[in-house]
C-alpha positions, 0 to 999 in steps of 0.5 A, a space after each residue: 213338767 216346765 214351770 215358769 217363773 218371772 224375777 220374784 219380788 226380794 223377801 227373806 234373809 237370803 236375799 241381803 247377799 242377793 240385793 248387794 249383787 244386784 245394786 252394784 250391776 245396777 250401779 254398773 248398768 247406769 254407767 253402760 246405759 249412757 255408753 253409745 258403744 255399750 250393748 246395753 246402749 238404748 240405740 245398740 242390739 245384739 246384732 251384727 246389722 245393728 252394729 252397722 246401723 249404729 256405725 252409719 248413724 256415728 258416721 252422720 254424727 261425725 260429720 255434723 262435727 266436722 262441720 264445727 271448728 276444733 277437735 272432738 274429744 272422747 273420754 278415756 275409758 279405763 286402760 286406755 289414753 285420752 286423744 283427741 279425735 279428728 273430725 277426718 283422721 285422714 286429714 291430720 297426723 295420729 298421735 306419735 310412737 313413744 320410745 318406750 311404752 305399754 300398750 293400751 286399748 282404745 278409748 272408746 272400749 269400754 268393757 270393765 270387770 264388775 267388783 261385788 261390794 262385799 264388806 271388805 274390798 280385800 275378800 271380794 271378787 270381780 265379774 268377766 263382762 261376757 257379754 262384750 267377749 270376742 272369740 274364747 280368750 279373755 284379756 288379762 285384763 278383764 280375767 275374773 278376780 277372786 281374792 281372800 286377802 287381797 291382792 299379794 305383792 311379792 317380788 319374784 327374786 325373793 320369791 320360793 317354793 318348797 316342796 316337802 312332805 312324803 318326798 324323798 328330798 325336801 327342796 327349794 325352788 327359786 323363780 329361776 329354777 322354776 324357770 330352767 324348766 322345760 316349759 309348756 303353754 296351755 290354752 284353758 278356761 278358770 271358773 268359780 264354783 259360786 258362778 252363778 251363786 245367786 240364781 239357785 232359787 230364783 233368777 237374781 242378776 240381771 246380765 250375763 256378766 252378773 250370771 255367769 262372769 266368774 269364768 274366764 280363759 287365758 294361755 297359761 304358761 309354766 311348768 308341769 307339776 310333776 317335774 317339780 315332784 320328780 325332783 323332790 321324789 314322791 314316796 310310795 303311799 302319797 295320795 294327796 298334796 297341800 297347795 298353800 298361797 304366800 296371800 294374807 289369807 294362806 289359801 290351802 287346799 288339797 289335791 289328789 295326787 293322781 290329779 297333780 302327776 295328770 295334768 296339773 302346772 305350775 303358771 308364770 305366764 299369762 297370754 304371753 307376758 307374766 301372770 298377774 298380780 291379781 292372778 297369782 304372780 308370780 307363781 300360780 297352780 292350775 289345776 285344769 278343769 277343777 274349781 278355781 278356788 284350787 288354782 292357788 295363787 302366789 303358790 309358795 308351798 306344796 306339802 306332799 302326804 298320805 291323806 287330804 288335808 282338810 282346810 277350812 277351804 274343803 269343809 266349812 267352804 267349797 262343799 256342795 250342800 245336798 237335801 238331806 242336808 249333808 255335804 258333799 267334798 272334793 267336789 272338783 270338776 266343773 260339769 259342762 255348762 254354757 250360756 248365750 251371751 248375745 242376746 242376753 239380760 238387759 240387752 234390747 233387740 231392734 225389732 223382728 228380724 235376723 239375728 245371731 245366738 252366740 255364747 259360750 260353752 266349756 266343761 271341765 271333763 273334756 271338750 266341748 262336742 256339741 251344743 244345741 239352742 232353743 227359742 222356745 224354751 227347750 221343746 226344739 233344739 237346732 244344732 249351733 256351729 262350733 267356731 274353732 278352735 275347740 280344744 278341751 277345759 276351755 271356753 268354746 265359741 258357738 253361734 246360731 243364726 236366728 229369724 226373730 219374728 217378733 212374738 215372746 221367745 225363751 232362748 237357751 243353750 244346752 252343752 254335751 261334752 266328750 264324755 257324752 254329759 247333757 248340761 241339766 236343767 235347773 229343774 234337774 239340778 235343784 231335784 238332785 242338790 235342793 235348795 238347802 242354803 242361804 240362797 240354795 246350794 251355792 256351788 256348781 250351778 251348771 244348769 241350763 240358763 234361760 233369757 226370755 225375749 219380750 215383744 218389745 225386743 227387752 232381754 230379761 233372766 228368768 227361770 224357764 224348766 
């Protein structure tokens, strides 16, 4: 049986945490709505041809400024520099190369990270705008945030991490040391198990980036963790592993040792430059295809023992609640999950017509295998395209070409992974979780999301199962 289920009105005491997520995306929308190169532009749509009919519209514009003595001037987005823009820049000379600098973006690129305004800006967390990505790579820049304490600043120099426990020599392991290392680099996706967090019960956030924003991909690149275990000498009997963070919040959680000699690394390096201070810097656990709250930042300590650990981060937190009421730990792998991302929420479509579906899709089990879309809420499917490259634990690009003909339509993606996985229904998900909760199970929501497309080309979230 499908139900439908249109935005809700806010009532209930779980709806405070609901209501500041959705006013500060509102704060944000007021800012893209009045940006011609934002998607949520009144004159932008999803399209690549209403990107061209835009481009040939600013091209009139141009030449209406042309006409007027003097320089344009477009203001400078954030991580970019202000110049003054020509009205023909084959006309004059571009601006002159510095003797040393840090490269920028351009100007008119807009694209920023979105912070929840929790009550402290040091435990908060900010959301990748997936609605603008290209390809599957993230700019470290525009990577999701999740903090505790707020971002660490620490100096690598005097940076150490120590290894101790059920090893058979503690040691100590400068950032040189780390780096003597043979060194490997890995291209994966990081996602927070509260992704989505808010629309459990009914559908909350208005865009992609308020929905799904908590998962981002970079290049990694460091150490594997079991060198530096190697080193130290694992004791027969060591099951588990305490990864701690040099924060003010002390992150530590547990990781089964199995996991740890897998696949697990040690990150300094982030899409070919140094990590990040918000990252991790300059050292960082990744645990590949796991919940990010076990990717451990500024990780300065790893404790080697018998049995987890169990922090406050394993059983108060990062538990799956279920619907007798108990939790489930250890919960690690992220499921297979996808979304469309163009068209998607607060997005307008220009009118029937050709359009293209792309999204993104991921699981933490493997590699992405095949995902199929929907314009009518699931009763048909067709098979998307997978743009390469696609590798396994990391964001995969697809895309669908699409004839709108103008009446309702409810658009989905569904993700099936090397294991053979079908990404679930939120119907599905909430028989098997519940909704026990203050806005339902909270963690690894990976059900299938739904943008309803009205006549009048408006892009909405709503819960469609």
């Amino acid at each position: 049986m499908r139900e439908r289920r249109m935005p809700a009105e806010k009532s209930g005491p779980q709806d405070s945490v609901a209501d500041m997520l959705r006013e500060a995306e509102d704060r944000a929308l007021v800012a893209d709505r009045s940006d011609p190169h934002s998607p949520y532009h009144p004159g932008a749509n999803a399209t690549p041809g209403g990107r061209r009919r835009f481009m040939f519209g600013s091209l009139a514009v141009a030449g209406a400024v042309a006409s007027l003595p003097g320089l344009a001037r477009a203001k400078g987005s954030l991580g970019s520099e202000e110049h003054d823009v020509p009205a023909d820049a084959t006309k004059v000379p571009g601006y002159p190369l510095a003797d040393e600098s840090y490269g920028t973006r351009s100007q008119f690129e807009t694209e920023v990270r979105v912070r929840f305004k929790t009550a402290t800006p040091l435990s908060s967390w900010t959301f990748t705008p997936l609605q603008g990505s290209l390809g599957i790579v993230t700019p470290s820049g525009l990577h999701f945030e999740r903090s505790h304490g707020g971002t660490a600043v620490i100096d690598p120099s005097k940076h150490n991490l120590f290894v101790h426990g059920m090893v058979r020599s503690p040691k100590k392991f400068s950032m040189k040391d780390i780096k003597r290392f043979p060194s490997m680099s890995r291209t994966m996706f990081i996602e927070c198990s509260g992704n989505g967090l808010t629309e459990w019960s009914k559908p909350t956030m208005k865009t992609v980036q308020g929905t799904h924003g908590l998962t981002s991909t970079s290049e990694w690149t460091g150490v594997p963790l079991r060198t530096i275990l190697e080193e130290a000498g694992v004791k027969p009997g060591a099951k588990w592993l305490l990864a701690e963070g040099g924060d003010a919040a002390a992150m530590t959680r547990s990781i089964p040792m199995e996991k740890a000699l897998k696949d697990c690394f040690l990150a300094y390096g982030q899409n070919g430059e140094a990590i990040r201070p918000e990252q991790g810097y300059p050292l960082r656990l990744m645990v590949p295809g796991f919940e990010g709250n076990v990717h451990i930042k500024w990780l300065r300590r790893i404790e080697v023992s018998d049995a987890p650990f169990m922090t406050r981060e394993e059983t108060s937190k990062y538990t799956d609640l279920m619907p007798s009421g108990k939790a489930v730990q250890f919960s690690f792998e992220m499921e297979a999950k996808s979304v469309i991302t163009s068209p998607s929420g607060e997005m307008t479509l220009d009118g029937p017509g050709f359009y293209e579906i792309t999204g993104l899709a991921w699981s933490g089990r493997g590699a992405v295998r095949r995902v199929d879309v929907s314009a009518d809420g699931g009763k048909t499917w067709r098979q998307a395209a997978l743009q390469g490259p696609v590798m396994p634990i990391c964001h995969t690009r697809f895309r669908l070409p699409w004839q709108w003909d103008g009446k309702e339509a409810i658009l989905q993606s569904r993700c099936v992974d090397s294991t053979g996985y079908v990404q679930p229904t939120l119907g599905q998900v909430i028989a098997m979780r519940g909704l026990n909760g203050p806005i339902g199970s909270i963690y690894h929501l990976n059900a299938i999301q739904s943008w309803l497309v009205a006549t009048d080309g408006k892009v909405s979230n709503v819960h469609y199962y």
